[in-house]
RODO-2510 file (C-alpha; in nm, 4 decimals, decimal comma):
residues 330
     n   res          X          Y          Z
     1     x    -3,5169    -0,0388     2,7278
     2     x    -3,3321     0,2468     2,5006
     3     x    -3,0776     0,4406     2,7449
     4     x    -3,0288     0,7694     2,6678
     5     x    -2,8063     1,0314     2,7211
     6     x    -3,0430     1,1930     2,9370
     7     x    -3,0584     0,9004     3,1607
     8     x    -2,6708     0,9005     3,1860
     9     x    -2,6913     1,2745     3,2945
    10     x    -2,9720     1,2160     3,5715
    11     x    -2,8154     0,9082     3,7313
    12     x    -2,4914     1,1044     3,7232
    13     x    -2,6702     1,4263     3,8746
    14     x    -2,4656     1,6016     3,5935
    15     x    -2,6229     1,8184     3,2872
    16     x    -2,6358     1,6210     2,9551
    17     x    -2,4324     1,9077     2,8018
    18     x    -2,1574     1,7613     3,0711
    19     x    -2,1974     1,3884     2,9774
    20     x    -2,1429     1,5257     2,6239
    21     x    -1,8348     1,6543     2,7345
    22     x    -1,7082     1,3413     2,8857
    23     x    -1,8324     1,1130     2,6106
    24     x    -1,6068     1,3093     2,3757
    25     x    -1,3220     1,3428     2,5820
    26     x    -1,3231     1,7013     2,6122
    27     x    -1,0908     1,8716     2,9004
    28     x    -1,3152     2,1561     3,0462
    29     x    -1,4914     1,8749     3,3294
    30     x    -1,4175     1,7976     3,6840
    31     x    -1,2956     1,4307     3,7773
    32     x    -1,5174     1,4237     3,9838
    33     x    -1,8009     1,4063     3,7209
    34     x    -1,6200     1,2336     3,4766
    35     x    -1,5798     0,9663     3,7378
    36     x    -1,9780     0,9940     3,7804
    37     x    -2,0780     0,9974     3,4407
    38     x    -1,8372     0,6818     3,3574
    39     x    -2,0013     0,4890     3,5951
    40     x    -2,3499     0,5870     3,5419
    41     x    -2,2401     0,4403     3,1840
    42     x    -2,1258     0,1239     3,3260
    43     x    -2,4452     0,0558     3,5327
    44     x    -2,7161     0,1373     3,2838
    45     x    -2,5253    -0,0104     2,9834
    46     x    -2,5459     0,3071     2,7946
    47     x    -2,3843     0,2511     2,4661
    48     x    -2,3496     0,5907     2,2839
    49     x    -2,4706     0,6785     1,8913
    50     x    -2,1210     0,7024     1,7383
    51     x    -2,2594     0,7646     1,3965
    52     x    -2,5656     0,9637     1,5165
    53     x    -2,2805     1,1809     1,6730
    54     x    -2,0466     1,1446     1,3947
    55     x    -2,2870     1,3029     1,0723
    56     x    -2,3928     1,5956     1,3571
    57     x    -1,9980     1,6851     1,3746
    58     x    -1,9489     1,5960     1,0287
    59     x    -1,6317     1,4036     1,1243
    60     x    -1,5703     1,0810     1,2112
    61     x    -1,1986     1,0197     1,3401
    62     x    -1,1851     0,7489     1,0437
    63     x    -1,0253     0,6600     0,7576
    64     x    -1,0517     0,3873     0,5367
    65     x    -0,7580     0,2193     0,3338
    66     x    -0,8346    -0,0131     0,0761
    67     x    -0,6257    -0,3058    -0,0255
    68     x    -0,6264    -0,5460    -0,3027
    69     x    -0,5889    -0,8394    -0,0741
    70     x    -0,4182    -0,9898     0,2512
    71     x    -0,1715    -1,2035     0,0187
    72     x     0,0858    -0,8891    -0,0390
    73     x     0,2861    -0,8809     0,3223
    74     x     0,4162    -0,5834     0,2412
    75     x     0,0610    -0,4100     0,2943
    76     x     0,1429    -0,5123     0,6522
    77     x     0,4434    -0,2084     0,7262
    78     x     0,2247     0,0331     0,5214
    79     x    -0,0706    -0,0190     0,7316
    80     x     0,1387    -0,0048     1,0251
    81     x     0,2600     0,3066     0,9291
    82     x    -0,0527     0,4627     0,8557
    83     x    -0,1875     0,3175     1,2442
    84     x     0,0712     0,4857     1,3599
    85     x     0,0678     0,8512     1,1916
    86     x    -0,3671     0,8427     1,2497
    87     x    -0,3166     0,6868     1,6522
    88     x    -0,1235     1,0009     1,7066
    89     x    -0,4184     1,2432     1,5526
    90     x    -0,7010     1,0410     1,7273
    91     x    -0,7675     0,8486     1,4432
    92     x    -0,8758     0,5017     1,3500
    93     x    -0,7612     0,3041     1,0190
    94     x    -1,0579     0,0564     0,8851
    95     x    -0,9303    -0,1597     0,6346
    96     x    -1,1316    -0,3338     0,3803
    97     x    -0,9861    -0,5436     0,0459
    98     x    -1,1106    -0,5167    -0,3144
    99     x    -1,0075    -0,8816    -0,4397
   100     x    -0,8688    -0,6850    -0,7370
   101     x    -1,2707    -0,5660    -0,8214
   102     x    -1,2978    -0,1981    -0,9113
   103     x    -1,6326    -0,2212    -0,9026
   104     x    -1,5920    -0,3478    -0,5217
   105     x    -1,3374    -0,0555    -0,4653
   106     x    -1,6381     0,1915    -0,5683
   107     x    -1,8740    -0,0082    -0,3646
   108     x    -1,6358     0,0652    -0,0364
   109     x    -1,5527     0,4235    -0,1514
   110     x    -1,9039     0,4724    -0,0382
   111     x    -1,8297     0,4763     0,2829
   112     x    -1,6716     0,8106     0,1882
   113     x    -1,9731     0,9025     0,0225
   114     x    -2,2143     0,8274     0,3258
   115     x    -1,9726     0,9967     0,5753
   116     x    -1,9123     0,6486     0,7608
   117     x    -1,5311     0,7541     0,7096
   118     x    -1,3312     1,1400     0,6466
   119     x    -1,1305     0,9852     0,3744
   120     x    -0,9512     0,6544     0,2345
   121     x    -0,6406     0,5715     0,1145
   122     x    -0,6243     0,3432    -0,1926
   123     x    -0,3041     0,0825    -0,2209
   124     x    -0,2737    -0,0423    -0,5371
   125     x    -0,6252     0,1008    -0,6626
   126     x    -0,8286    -0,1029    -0,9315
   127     x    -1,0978     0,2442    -1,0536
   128     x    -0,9366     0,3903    -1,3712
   129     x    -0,7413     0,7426    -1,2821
   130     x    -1,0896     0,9383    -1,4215
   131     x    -1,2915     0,8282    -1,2002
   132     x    -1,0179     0,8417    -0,8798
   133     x    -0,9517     1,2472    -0,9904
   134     x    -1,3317     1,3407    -1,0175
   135     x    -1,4073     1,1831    -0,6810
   136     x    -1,1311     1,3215    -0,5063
   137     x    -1,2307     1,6720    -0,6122
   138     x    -1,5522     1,6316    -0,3712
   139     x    -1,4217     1,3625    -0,1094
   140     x    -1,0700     1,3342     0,0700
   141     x    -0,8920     1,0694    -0,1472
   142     x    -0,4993     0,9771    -0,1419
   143     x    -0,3363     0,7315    -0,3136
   144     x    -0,0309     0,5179    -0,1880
   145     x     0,2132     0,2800    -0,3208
   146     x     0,1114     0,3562    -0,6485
   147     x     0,0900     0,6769    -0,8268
   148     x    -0,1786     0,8129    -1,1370
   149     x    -0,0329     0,8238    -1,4899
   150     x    -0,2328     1,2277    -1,4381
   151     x    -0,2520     1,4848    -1,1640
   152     x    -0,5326     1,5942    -0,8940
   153     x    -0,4528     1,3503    -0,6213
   154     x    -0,2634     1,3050    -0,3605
   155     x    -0,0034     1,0520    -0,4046
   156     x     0,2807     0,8414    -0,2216
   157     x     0,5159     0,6408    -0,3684
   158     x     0,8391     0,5789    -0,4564
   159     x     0,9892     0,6223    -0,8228
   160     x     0,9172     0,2733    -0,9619
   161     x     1,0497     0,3614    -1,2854
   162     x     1,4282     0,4520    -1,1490
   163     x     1,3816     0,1415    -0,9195
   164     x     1,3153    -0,1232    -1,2606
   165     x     1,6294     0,0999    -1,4290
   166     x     1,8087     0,0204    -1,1157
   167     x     1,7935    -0,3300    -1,0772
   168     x     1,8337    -0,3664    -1,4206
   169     x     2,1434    -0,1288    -1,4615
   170     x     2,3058    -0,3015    -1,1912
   171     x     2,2749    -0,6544    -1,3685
   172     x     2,4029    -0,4434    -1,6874
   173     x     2,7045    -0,3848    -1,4338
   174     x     2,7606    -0,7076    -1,3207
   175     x     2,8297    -0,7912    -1,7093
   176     x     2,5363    -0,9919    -1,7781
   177     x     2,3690    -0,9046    -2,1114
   178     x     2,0543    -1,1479    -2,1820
   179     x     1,8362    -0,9763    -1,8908
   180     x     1,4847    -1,1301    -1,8808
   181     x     1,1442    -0,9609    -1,7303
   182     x     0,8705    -1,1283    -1,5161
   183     x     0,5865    -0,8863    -1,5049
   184     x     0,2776    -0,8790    -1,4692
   185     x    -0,0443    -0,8875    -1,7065
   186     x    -0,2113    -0,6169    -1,4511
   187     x    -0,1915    -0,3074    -1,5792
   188     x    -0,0907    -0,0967    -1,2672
   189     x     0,1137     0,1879    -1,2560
   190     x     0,3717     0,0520    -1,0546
   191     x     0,4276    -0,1885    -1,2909
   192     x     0,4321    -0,0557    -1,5989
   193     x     0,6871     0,1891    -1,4474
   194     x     0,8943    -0,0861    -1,3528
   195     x     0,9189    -0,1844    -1,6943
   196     x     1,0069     0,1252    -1,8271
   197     x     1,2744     0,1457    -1,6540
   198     x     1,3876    -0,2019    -1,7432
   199     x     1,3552    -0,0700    -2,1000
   200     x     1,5462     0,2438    -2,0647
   201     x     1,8416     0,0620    -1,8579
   202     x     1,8575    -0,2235    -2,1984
   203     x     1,8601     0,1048    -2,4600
   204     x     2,1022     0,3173    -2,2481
   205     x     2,3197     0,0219    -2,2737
   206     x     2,2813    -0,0560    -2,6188
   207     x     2,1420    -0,4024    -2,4998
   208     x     1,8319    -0,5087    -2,7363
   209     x     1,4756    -0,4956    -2,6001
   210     x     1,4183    -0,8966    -2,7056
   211     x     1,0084    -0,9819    -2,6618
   212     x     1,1249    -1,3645    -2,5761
   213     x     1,2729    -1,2612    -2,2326
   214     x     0,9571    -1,0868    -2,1679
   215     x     0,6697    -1,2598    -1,9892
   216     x     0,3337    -1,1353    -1,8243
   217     x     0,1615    -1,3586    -1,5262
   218     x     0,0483    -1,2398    -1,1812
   219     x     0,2024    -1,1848    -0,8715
   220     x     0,2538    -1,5398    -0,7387
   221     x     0,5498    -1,7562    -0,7484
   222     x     0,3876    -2,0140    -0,9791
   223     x     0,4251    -1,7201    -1,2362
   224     x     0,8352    -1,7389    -1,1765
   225     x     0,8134    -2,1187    -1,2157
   226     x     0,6294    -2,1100    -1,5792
   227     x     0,8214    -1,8034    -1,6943
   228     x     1,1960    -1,9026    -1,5947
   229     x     1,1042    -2,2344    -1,7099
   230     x     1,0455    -2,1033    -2,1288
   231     x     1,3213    -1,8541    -2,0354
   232     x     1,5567    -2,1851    -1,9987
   233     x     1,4060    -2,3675    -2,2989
   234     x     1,5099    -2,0774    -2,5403
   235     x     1,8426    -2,1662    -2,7468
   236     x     1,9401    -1,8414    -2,5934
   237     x     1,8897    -1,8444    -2,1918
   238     x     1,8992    -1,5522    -1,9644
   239     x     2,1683    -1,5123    -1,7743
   240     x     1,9418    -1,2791    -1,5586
   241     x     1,6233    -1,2012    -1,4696
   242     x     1,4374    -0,9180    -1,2865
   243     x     1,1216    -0,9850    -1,1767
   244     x     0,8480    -0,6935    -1,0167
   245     x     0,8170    -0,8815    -0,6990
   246     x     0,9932    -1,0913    -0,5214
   247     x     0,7342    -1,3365    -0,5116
   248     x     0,7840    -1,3796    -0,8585
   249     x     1,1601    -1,4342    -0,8085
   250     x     1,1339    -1,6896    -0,5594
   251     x     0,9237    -1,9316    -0,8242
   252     x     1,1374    -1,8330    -1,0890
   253     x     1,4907    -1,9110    -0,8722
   254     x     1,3043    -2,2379    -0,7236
   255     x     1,2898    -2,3610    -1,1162
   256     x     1,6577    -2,2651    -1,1857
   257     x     1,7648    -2,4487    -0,8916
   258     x     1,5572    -2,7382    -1,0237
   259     x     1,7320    -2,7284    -1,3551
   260     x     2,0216    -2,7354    -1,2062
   261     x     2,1709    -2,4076    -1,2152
   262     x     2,3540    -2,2221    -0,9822
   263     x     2,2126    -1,8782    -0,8414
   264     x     2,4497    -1,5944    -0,8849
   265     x     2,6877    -1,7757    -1,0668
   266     x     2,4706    -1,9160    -1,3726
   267     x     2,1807    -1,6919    -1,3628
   268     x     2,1270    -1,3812    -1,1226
   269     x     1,7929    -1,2744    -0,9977
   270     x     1,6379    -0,9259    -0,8466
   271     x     1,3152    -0,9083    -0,6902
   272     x     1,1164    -0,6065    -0,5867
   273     x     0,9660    -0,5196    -0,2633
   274     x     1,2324    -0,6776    -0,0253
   275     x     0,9482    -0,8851     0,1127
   276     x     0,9700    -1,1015     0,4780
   277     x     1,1294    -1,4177     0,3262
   278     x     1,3425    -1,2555     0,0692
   279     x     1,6890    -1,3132     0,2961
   280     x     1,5887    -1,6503     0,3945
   281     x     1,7106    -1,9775     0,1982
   282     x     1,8736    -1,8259    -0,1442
   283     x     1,8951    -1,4644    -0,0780
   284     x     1,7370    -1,2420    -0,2883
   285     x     1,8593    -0,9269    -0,3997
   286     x     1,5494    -0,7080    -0,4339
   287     x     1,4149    -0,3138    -0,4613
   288     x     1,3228    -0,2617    -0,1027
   289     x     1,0498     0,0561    -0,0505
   290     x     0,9729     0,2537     0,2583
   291     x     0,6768     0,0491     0,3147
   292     x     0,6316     0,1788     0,6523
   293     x     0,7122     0,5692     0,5683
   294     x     0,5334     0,5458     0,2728
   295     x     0,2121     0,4757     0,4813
   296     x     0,3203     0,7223     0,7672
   297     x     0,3583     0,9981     0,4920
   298     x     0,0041     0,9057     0,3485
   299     x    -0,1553     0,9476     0,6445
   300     x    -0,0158     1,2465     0,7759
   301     x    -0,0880     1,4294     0,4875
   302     x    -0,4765     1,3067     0,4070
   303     x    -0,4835     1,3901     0,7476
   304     x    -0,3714     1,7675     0,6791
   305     x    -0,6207     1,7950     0,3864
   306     x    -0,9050     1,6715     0,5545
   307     x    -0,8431     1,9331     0,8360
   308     x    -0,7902     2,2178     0,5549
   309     x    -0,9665     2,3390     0,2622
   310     x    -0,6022     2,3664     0,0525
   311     x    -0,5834     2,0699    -0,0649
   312     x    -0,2601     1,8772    -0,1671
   313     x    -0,2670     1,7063    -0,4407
   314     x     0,0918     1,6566    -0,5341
   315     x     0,2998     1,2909    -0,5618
   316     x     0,5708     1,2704    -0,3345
   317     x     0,8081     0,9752    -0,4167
   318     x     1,0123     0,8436    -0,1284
   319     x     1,3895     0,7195    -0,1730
   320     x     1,4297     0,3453    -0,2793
   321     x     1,7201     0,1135    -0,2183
   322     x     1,8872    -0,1752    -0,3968
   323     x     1,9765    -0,4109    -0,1644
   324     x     2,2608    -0,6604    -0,2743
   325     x     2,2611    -1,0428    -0,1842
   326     x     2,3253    -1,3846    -0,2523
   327     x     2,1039    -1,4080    -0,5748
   328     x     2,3742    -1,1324    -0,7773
   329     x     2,6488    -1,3332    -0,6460
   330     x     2,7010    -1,0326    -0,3815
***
């Protein structure tokens, strides 16, 4: 048997406009018929039309964020963040992952498009920046951890290419001068910031840009492993080496260890992203983000443009910070 809302409202002895009410929370009805509609609920198993509801109010109290994959732990303070910001609004966070597919990204953009969600939040997004600026200019889109190389979204990030300069300035600092790179052979933005500002830190210091201490893998350690390990058969060897996660670094330090080096003494490493593990065993020094913030700040302000016909579409980069440890001899 199909309960309706009607059925609520006559086994409550209430109006249906009042089990409305209830239903959504509103403040304008007596306890002593919210008491009777909730239990008329309880004994007739009435299970309300959420989306039936949702496209009649043309909102939904959702939004979606879209990750690449569970593998980055880092997603983990972002999403926490965003929780947070959309608990305190009366919003939910669904979370879906692309496995690195734009085509798959597209696919759950369409819950935008169907008005399952009131916008989405893409970390690390795979769609080219095109097709992410003409969609946000009819759906509420934001972008976080990562930031397009054009404008017409909403972005939050950090400054990823003063964060590679950074890490790699400070190495300059410490007097090392063979500084290699472990990036990666996706093209995000992130990334390729990252590098550039490797680059700029080697030419500000008159330190040559040398393509043999430059290698492109993913984001796993195994990538460290293979790159540190040509780094260390060149006649040359680094005496550093920054890597754009610290996932990365960890591989690459395991294989230095393994050949016998000594970390911060023989060769000093920086990571990026200041990850769970990074001050366990050999302690990295690594580019932390406001993961957390970051997420918070994302929220709040798809939030504000979903509720608003302005729309904000600026990039707001959050402060960064070195942090100094074992693996730079600090």
């Amino acid at each position: 048997m199909n309960i309706t809302i009607k059925d609520v409202a006559k086994a409550a002895n209430v109006s249906v406009a009042t089990v409305s009410r209830v239903l959504n929370n509103k403040n304008n009805v007596s306890q002593e018929a919210v008491n009777a509609v909730n239990r008329a609920v309880e004994e007739l198993g009435y299970s309300p039309n959420f989306l039936g509801r949702d496209l009649r109010k043309s909102e939904t109290k959702r939004i979606l964020a879209i990750i690449s994959s569970t593998e980055q732990s880092f997603y983990n303070d972002v999403l926490r963040g965003m929780q947070d910001a959309c608990a305190k609004k009366g919003y939910d966070v669904l979370i879906a992952t692309t496995r690195n597919d734009p085509e798959h990204e597209l696919h759950l953009l369409g819950m935008l498009f169907s008005r399952a969600v009131d916008g989405a939040v893409l970390l690390a997004p795979k769609l080219d920046s095109r097709t992410i600026v003409e969609l946000s200019r009819k759906y509420k889109i934001a972008i976080c951890l990562e930031r397009l190389n054009t404008s017409g979204v909403l972005c939050v990030t950090i400054d990823n290419e003063k964060a590679g300069y950074d890490a790699t300035k400070y190495l300059i600092g410490k007097g090392k001068r063979k500084i290699a790179l472990i990036t990666t052979e996706i093209r995000s933005q992130s990334s390729v910031d990252r590098e550039n500002g490797y680059y700029r830190a080697l030419k500000e210091a008159g330190l040559p840009i040398d393509e043999n201490y430059i290698y492109f893998g993913d984001y796993t350690s195994d990538t460290g492993v293979k790159a540190c390990e040509l780094f260390l058969a060149l006649h040359e060897k680094p005496d550093a080496i920054f890597s754009i996660s610290d996932t990365i670094s960890f591989g690459a330090m395991k294989c230095a260890v393994q050949h016998g080096l000594t970390i911060g003494k023989d060769i000093m490493f920086i990571g990026f992203d200041n990850i769970a593990y990074s001050d366990m065993f050999i302690k990295l020094s690594t580019i932390d983000q406001p993961c957390y913030l970051q997420g918070k700040t994302v929220a709040e302000k798809l939030m504000a443009n979903i509720a608003s016909d302005d729309q904000d579409t600026s990039t707001y980069m959050l402060p960064h910070t070195l942090i100094l440890r074992e693996s730079t001899g600090d």
